[in-house]
N, C-alpha and C positions, 0 to 999 in steps of 0.2 A: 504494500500500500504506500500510497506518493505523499507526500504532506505537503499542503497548500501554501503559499510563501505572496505576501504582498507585499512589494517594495513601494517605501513612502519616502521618496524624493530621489528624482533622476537629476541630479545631477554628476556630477565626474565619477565616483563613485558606487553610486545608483544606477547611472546606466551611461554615460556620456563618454567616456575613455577608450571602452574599446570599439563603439558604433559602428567607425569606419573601417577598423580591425578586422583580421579574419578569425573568423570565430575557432579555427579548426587548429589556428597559435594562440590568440590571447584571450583571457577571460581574467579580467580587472575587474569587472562590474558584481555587482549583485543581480542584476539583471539577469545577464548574459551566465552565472555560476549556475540559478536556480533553475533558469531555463534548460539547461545543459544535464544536471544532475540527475538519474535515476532516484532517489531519495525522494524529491521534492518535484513541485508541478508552481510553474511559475502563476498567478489566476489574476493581479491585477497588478496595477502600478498608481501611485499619486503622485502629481507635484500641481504646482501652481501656475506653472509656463505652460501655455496653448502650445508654443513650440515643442516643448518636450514632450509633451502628449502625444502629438501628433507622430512624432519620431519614436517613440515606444510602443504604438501600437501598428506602427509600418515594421518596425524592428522584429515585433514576436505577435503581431495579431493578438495581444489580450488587451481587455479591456483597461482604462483608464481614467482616474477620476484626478478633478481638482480639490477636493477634499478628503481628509480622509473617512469625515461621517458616510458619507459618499459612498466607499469602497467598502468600508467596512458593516454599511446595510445591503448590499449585495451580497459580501462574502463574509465565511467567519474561519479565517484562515490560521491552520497550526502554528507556522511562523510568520511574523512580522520583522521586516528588514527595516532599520529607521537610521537613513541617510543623509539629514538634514544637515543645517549646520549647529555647530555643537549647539550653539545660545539657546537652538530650539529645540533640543533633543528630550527637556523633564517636558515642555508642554504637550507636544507631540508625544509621550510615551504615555500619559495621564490622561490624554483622548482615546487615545488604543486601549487602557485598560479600563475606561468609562464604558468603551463601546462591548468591547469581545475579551476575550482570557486565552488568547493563543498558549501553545504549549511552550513555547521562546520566543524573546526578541532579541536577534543581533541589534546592537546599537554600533555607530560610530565612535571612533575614537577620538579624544577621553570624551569621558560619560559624560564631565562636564569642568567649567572652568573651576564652579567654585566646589570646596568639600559636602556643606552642607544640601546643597542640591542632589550631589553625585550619590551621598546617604538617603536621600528618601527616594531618590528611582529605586536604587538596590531594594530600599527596603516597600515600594508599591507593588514592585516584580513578585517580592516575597509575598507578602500580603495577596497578591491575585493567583497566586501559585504558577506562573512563568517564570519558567528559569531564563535566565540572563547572561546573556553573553556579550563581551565585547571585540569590535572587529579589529585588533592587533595582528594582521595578517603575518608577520615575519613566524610567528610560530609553528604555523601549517607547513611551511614550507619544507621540501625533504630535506634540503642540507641542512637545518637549524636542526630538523628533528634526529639527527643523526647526530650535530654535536652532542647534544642533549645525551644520545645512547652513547657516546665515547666518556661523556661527563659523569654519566652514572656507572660505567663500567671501568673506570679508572684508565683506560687506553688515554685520555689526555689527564694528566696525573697533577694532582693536587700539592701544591699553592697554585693558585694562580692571581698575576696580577698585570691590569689591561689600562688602552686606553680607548675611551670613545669620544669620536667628535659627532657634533647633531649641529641643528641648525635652524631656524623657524620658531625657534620658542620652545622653552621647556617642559609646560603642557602637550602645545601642539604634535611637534613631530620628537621632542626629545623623550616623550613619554613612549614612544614607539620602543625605543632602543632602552629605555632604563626598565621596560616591562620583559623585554627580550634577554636582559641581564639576569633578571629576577627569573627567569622561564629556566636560565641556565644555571645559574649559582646559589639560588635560595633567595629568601627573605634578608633583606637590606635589616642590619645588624647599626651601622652607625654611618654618620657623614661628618663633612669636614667641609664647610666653604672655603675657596679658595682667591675667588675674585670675585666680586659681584656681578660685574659686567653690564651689557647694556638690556634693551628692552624689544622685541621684534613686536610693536604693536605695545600692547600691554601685558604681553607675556614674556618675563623673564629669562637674560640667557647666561646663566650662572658659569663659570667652572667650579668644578666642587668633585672631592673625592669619596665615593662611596663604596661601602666594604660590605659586601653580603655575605652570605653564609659561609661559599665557597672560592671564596675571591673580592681581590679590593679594585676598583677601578676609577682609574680619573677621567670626570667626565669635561671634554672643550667644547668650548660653542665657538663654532664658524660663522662665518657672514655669506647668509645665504644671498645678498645681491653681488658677490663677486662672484660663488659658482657654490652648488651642490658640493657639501660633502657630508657622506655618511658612512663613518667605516668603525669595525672594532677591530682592535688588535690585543693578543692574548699570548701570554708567554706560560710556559707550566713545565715545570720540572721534563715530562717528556718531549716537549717541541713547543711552536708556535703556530696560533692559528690568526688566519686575515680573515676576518667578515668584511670584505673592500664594496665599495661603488654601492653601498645600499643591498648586499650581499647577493649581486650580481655577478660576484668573484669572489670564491669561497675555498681559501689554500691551507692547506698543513705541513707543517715540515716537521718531521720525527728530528727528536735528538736521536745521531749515530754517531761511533767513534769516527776521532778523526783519520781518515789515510796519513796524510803527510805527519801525524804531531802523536805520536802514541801517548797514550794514555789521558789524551785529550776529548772531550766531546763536543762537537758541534754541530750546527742544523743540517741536515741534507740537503744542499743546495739545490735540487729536484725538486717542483713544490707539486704538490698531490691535489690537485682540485679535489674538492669535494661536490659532487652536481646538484645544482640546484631545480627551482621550474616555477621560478618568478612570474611566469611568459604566462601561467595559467594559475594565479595565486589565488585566487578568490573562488577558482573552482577548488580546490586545496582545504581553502576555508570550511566551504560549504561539507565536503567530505567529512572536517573534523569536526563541525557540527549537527551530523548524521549521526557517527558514532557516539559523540555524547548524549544526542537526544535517544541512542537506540542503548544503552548503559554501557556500552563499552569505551575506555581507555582513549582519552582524545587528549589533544595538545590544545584547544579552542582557552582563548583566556576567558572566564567566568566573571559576572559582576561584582563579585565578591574582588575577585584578584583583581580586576581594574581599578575600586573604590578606595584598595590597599594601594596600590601606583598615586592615587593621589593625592589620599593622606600622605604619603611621604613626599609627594613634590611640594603638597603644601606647606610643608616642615622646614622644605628648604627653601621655598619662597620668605616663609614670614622668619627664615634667620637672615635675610639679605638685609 
C-alpha cells in the first residue's frame, strides 16, 4: 500500500530545482522524490503562485490548490511535505494539524529561527500523534551513511578532530553541517566561541569550537558572496577523511607505513573516494523516510533531533 504525500509549497525545494532536470539523474525536489517512490503516491501540491501551479500540474498531472484548506478538504493525506519558508513553517504546520492528522510531516530545515517556536511544533506533532521529521538531507545520503558504519565500527578510529566551514548563517545552512556532525559523532558535549563574526541577514556567523561525543571540531564561517564553501575535514588516528564541495567529493586516506621512512606512518597518498548520489538526494530522503514510517532503522533526522540542533545553536547564538 502507497501512502498519500501533499506537498505545500513549490518552490526550489518543493518542486522548482529539478523541473527542467531529467528526472531519470536528478531528484532534488519533494515533488519529483514522492512522485518517483514506490512507498508513496504523490495526490496534490499547494503554493500561492498561479505560476507554480500551473507548472506542477503540467509537471505530474495532480491536482493543485492555492491553499492548503483547499487540498487538505479534498484529501487527507499520510504525509504532509511543508516546504515553505522557514518564518512560515509553525503556521502552516498548525493549519495541517487543525485540518487532518497525517501519519508524518517532513518539514524544512531548521524547524524554525526561534527555540520557543521550534518546541511547540515538536510538541503539536506530539500532541496530534504525527511523527516528525526534518528535511536535513546530507544524512540519506550513501557516502554519509557509510561514514557513519566506518564511525561505528571503528574502521575510522577514534579521536577525532575536524574542521568545518558553512556559510549562509548559522541556523540556515550551518545547521545543515552541525546536524551532520551530531549524525556522526554524538551529542555536542560542550563549545567554545571563538570569534563572533558577522551576521548573513540576521543570522549569525560565528566561529566556534565544538566537541561532541566522539570528536571536537572547529567550526569557520565563509563569505558566501565570494563563492560556496562547504566542506568537513576529519583526521582520526586511522587516516583522514574530506567531506569536500558540499560532499560532492567524499575521500579517505588510511594511515599506512611509510615506504621510504621505516617505522614511520603516513597517509596513502591514493585517496579512496567514497561514492556518493547527491544527483538523487531527496529520492534518498524519501526512502529513509519509508523505512522509518515502516519501523525499521532509518538515518531521516526526527523532530526531536532537529529541536536539539537548535537549542544548541541557540546556546551559541545568545553567548555571542
Amino acid at each position: 500500500m502507497t501512502l498519500g504525500v501533499v506537498v505545500v509549497g513549490l518552490g526550489q525545494i518543493g518542486m522548482a530545482s529539478d523541473l527542467a532536470l531529467d528526472p531519470g539523474v536528478h531528484v532534488y525536489t519533494h515533488a519529483r522524490a514522492f512522485h518517483q517512490h514506490p512507498a508513496f503516491e504523490l495526490l496534490a501540491g499547494v503554493d500561492g503562485s498561479a505560476q507554480r501551479r500551473a507548472e506542477f500540474t503540467q509537471a505530474y498531472g495532480r491536482p493543485v490548490y492555492a491553499t492548503v484548506s483547499e487540498a487538505l478538504r479534498e484529501f487527507d493525506p499520510a504525509v504532509v511535505a511543508i516546504a515553505v519558508p522557514t518564518e512560515a513553517h509553525a503556521a502552516v504546520l498548525e493549519e495541517v494539524l487543525a485540518l487532518r492528522k497525517p501519519s508524518a510531516i517532513i518539514c524544512e530545515k531548521p524547524l524554525s529561527y526561534k527555540l520557543d517556536e521550534a518546541a511547540r511544533i515538536v510538541a503539536s506533532c506530539t500532541q496530534a500523534g504525527s511523527q516528525l521529521f526534518v528535511n536535513y538531507v546530507r544524512r540519506a545520503d550513501p557516502a554519509v551513511r557509510e561514514i557513519k558504519a566506518r564511525l561505528d565500527s571503528g574502521q575510522i578510529a577514534l579521536p577525532l578532530k575536524g574542521v568545518a566551514w558553512y556559510s549562509k548563517g548559522l541556523f540556515n545552512n550551518g545547521s545543515h553541517f552541525f546536524d551532520l556532525l551530531q549524525y556522526w559523532l554524538g551529542e555536542l558535549l560542550a563549545f567554545k566561541l571563538v570569534q563572533k563574526g558577522r551576521c548573513w541577514g540576521s543570522d549569525p556567523e560565528p566561529d566556534f569550537i565544538a566537541t561532541f561525543a566522539s570528536g571536537q571540531i572547529h567550526f569557520l564561517a565563509a563569505r558566501e558572496e565570494d563563492y560556496s564553501h562547504y566542506t568537513v575535514e576529519m583526521v582520526s588516528p586511522s587516516g583522514r577523511l574530506r567531506y569536500d564541495l558540499g560532499g560532492s567529493r567524499v575521500l579517505w586516506q588510511p594511515a599506512i607505513p611509510s615506504i621510504t621512512s621505516p617505522g614511520y606512518t603516513v597517509l596513502d597518498p591514493t585517496e579512496k573516494e567514497i561514492p556518493n548520489d547527491l544527483a538523487k538526494i531527496q529520492l534518498h530522503v524519501a526512502d529513509q523516510l519509508a523505512a522509518a514510517l515502516d519501523g525499521r532503522p532509518a538515518a531521516i533526522c526526527t523532530g526531536v533531533q532537529a529541536l536539539q540542533t537548535i537549542e544548541h545553536l541557540t546556546r551559541i547564538k545568545n553567548a555571542l
